[in-house]
C-alpha positions as CSV (number, residue, x, y, z in Angstrom):
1,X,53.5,197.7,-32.6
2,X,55.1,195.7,-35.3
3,X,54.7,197.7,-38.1
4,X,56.8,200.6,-35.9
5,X,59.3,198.4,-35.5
6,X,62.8,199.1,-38.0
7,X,63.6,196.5,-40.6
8,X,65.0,193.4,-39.4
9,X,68.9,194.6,-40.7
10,X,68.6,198.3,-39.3
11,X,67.3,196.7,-36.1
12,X,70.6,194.2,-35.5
13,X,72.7,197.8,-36.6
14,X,71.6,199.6,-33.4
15,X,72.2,196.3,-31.3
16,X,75.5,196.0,-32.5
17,X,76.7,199.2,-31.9
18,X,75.2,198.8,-28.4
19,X,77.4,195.9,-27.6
20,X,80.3,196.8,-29.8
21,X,80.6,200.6,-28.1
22,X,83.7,200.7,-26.6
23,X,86.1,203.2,-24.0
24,X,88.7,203.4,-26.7
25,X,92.0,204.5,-25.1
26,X,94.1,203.9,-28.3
27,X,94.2,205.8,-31.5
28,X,96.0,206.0,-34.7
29,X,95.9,209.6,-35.6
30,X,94.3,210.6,-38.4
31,X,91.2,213.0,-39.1
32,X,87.1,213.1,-39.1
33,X,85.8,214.4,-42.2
34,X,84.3,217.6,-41.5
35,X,80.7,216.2,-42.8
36,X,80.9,213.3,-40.5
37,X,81.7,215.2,-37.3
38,X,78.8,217.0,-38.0
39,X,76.7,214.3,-37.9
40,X,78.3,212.9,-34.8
41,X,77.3,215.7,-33.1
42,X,73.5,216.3,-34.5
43,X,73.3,213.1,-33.2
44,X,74.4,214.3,-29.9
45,X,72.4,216.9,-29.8
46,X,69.3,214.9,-30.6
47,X,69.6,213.3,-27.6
48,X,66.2,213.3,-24.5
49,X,66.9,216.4,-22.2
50,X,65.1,217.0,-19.1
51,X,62.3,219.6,-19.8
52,X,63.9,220.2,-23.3
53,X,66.7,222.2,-21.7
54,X,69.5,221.1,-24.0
55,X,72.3,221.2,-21.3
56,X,75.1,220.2,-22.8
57,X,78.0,222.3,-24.8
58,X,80.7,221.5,-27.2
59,X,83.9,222.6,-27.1
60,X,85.9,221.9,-29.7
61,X,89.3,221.6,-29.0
62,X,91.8,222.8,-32.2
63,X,95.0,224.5,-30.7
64,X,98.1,221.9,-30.3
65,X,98.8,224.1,-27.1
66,X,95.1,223.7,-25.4
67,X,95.9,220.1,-26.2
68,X,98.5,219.7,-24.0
69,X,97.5,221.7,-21.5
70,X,94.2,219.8,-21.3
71,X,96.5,216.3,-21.3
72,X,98.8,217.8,-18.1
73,X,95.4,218.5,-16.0
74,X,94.6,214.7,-16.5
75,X,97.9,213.6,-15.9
76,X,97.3,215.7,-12.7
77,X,94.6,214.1,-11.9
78,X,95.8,210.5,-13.0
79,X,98.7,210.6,-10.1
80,X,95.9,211.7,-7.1
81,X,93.8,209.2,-8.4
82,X,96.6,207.0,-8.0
83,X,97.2,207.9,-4.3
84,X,93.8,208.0,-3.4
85,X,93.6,203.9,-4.6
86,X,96.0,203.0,-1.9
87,X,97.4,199.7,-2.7
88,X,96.1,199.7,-5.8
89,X,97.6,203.0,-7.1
90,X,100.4,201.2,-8.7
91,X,98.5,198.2,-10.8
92,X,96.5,201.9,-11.8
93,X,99.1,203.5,-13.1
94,X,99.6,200.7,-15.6
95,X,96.4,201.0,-17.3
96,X,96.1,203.3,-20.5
97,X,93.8,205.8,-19.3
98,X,93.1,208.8,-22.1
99,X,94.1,209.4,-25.9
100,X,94.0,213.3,-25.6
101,X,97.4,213.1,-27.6
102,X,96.8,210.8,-30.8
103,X,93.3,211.1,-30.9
104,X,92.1,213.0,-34.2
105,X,90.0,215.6,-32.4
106,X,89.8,216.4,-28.7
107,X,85.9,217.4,-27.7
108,X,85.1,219.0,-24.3
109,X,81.4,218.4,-23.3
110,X,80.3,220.6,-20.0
111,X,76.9,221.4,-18.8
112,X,75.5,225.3,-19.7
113,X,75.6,227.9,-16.8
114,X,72.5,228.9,-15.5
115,X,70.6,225.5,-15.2
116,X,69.2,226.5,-11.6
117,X,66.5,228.6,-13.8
118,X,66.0,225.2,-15.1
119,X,62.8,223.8,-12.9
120,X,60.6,221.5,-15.1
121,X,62.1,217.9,-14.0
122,X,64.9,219.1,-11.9
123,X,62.9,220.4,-8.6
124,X,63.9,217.1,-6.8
125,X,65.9,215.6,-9.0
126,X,69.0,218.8,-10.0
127,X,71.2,216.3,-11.6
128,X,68.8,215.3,-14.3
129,X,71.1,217.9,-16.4
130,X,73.8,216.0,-16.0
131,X,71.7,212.6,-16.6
132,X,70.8,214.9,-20.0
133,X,74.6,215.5,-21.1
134,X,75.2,211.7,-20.5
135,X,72.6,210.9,-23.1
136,X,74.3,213.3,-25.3
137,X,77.8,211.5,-25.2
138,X,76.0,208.1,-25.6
139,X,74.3,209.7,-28.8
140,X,78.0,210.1,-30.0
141,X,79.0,207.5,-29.1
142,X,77.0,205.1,-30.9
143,X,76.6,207.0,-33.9
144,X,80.9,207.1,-33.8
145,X,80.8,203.1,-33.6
146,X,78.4,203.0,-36.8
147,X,80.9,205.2,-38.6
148,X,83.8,203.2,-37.6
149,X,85.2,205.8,-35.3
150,X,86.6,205.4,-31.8
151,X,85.5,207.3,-28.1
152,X,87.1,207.5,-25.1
153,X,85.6,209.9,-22.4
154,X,88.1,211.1,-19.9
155,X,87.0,211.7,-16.4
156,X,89.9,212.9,-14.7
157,X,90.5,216.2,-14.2
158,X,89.5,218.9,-12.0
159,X,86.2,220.7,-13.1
160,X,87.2,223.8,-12.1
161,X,90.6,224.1,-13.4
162,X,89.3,222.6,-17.3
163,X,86.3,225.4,-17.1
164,X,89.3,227.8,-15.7
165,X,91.6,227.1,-19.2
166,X,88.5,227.1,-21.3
167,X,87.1,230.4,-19.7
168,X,84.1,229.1,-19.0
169,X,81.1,231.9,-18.1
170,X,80.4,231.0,-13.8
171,X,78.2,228.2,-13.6
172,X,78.8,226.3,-16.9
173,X,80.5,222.5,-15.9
174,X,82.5,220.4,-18.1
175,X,81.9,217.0,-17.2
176,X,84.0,215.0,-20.2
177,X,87.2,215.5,-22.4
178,X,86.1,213.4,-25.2
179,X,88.7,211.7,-27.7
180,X,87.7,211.0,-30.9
181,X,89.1,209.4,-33.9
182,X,90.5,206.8,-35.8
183,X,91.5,203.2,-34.4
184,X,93.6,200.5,-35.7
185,X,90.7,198.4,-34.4
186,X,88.1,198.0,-31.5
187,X,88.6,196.2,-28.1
188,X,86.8,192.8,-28.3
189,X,85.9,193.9,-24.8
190,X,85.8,196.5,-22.4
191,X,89.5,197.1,-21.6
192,X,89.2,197.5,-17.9
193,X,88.4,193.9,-17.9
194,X,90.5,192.6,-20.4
195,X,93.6,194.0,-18.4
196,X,92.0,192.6,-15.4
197,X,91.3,195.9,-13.1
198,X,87.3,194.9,-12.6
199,X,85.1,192.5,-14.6
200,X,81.2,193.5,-15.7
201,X,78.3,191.8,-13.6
202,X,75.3,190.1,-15.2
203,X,72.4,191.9,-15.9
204,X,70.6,189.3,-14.0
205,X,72.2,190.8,-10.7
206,X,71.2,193.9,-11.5
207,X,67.4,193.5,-12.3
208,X,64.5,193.5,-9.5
209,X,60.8,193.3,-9.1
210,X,58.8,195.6,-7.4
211,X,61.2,196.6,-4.8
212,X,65.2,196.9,-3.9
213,X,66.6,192.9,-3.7
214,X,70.1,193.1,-2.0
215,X,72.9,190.4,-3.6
216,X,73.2,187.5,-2.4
């Protein structure tokens, strides 16, 4: 209905932090104001959960030392990913991949142990926890592009070794190193395809009706 609808301005704000999100990978130091991390992360943690679970947890990550330790474990991970990509391990290995050492703070977002106890939405569908802790990062995310602030989530490490050095309770799964801070300015697109390593397809590839279309 119209009259639910946000103001015309408001409305174009959440667009364009939509399209203007981006996997920052390059930041300039600096700090978040203490007020304004807070609000990034009520906004993450306002995010839709499967059967109201609340999955996700924060780690915030303060000591210089945990910092680095963090960065070696995706370094680790950045050279097997490198040999597992063949003949394209080497153009990889170009590519900036993680700010865990300039960003301003250094966030660790893992999924909460005991989420097999968790039933409501997640009988056939387990992973809907992780689906959950997405929408949390997104939340962030967007939020962190309206207050001028820059994200990167880091995939590469190994679960079990970042929940080892964070000493994790059995069960509990971190599933992002977030980087957070400052930028000297955003990407004008996503950097993956402005270095050339893949390019986005059109959402008119990606859309069907009433059933599974395969490309042509």
């Amino acid at each position: 209905m119209k009259h639910l609808a946000f103001p015309d301005a408001q409305r174009a704000g959440v667009y364009r932090a939509i399209a203007e999100r981006r996997d920052m990978r390059h930041f300039c130091g600096g700090e978040v104001a203490p007020d304004v991390l807070a609000r990034l992360l009520e906004a993450a943690h306002q995010a839709p959960s499967v059967g109201l679970m609340q999955p996700w947890r924060f780690v915030r990550i303060r000591c210089a030392g945990l910092r680095s330790a963090i960065a070696e474990l995706v370094e680790q991970e950045r050279l097997l990913t490198a040999q597992a990509l063949g003949e394209r391990g080497r153009e990889f290995m170009q590519l900036k991949v993680e700010g865990i050492r300039e960003c301003a703070e250094l966030l660790v977002v893992a999924l909460m142990e005991g989420r097999e106890e968790h039933v409501f939405g997640r009988r056939t569908m387990p992973q809907m926890d992780l689906a959950s802790a997405a929408c949390a990062i997104q939340n962030l995310w967007l939020a962190a592009r309206a207050e001028g602030l820059g994200v990167g989530w880091v995939s590469l490490f190994d679960p079990q070794a970042l929940a080892d050095l964070l000493r994790m309770p059995s069960g509990a799964e971190p599933v992002a190193i977030i980087c957070l801070g400052p930028v000297d300015a955003f990407y004008p697109a996503p950097m993956l395809a402005m270095q050339g390593w893949t390019q986005p397809r059109p959402l008119a590839e990606l859309v069907f009706d009433d059933g599974w279309e395969p490309t042509p």
